[in-house]
C-alpha positions in Angstrom: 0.0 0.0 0.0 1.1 3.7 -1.4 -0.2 6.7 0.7 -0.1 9.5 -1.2 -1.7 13.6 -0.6 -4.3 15.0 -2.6 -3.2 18.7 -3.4 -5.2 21.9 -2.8 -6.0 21.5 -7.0 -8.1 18.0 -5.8 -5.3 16.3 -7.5 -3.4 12.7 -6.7 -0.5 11.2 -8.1 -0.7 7.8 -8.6 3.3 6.1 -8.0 5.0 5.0 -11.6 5.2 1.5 -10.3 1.4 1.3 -9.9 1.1 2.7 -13.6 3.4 0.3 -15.0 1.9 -2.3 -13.6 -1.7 -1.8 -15.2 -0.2 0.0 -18.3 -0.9 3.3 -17.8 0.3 6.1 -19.6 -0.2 10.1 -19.8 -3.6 11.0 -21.1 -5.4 7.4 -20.2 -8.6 7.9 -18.9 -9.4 6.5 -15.4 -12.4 5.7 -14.3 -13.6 6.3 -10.1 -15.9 4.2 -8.4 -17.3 4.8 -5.1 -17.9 1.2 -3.3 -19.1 1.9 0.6 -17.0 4.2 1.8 -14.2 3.8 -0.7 -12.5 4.8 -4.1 -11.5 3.0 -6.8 -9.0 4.0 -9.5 -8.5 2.2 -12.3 -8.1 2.9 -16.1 -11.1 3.3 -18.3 -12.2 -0.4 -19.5 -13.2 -1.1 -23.2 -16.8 -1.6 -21.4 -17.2 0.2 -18.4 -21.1 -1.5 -18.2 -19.7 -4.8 -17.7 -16.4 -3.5 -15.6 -18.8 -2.1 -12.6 -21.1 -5.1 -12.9 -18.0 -7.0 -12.1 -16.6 -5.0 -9.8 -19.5 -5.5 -7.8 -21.1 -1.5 -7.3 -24.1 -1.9 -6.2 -26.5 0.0 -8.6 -29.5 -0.7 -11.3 -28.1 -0.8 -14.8 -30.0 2.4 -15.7 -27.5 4.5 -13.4 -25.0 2.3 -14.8 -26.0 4.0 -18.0 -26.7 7.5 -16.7 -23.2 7.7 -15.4 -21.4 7.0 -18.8 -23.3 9.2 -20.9 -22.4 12.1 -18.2 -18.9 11.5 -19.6 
């Protein structure tokens, strides 16, 4: 586990080693998931539908939806 600061911009850097290791690069998209009282980080999936589904968040597909035509 990385602790890392968020700055007075709302920004966090995510270590190099944790970008290597799920191939990330400058400019990816991520994608954040609230689950409980948590965040998740992770790149932007081919199909972010199926990706939360998996991921276990517990909402109706129509939110599902909502959220991705927000982007």
């Amino acid at each position: 586990m990385m602790k890392s600061k968020i700055s007075s911009k709302g920004q966090l850097v995510i270590p190099k080693y944790l970008r290597d290791s799920v191939d990330m690069k400058p400019g990816d998209k991520v994608v954040i998931v609230k689950v409980d009282d948590k965040l998740m980080v992770m790149k932007k999936p081919k199909d972010p539908v199926n990706t939360l589904v998996e991921t276990g968040k517990k909402t109706s597909m129509k939110n599902i939806r909502r959220k991705i035509k927000e982007e």
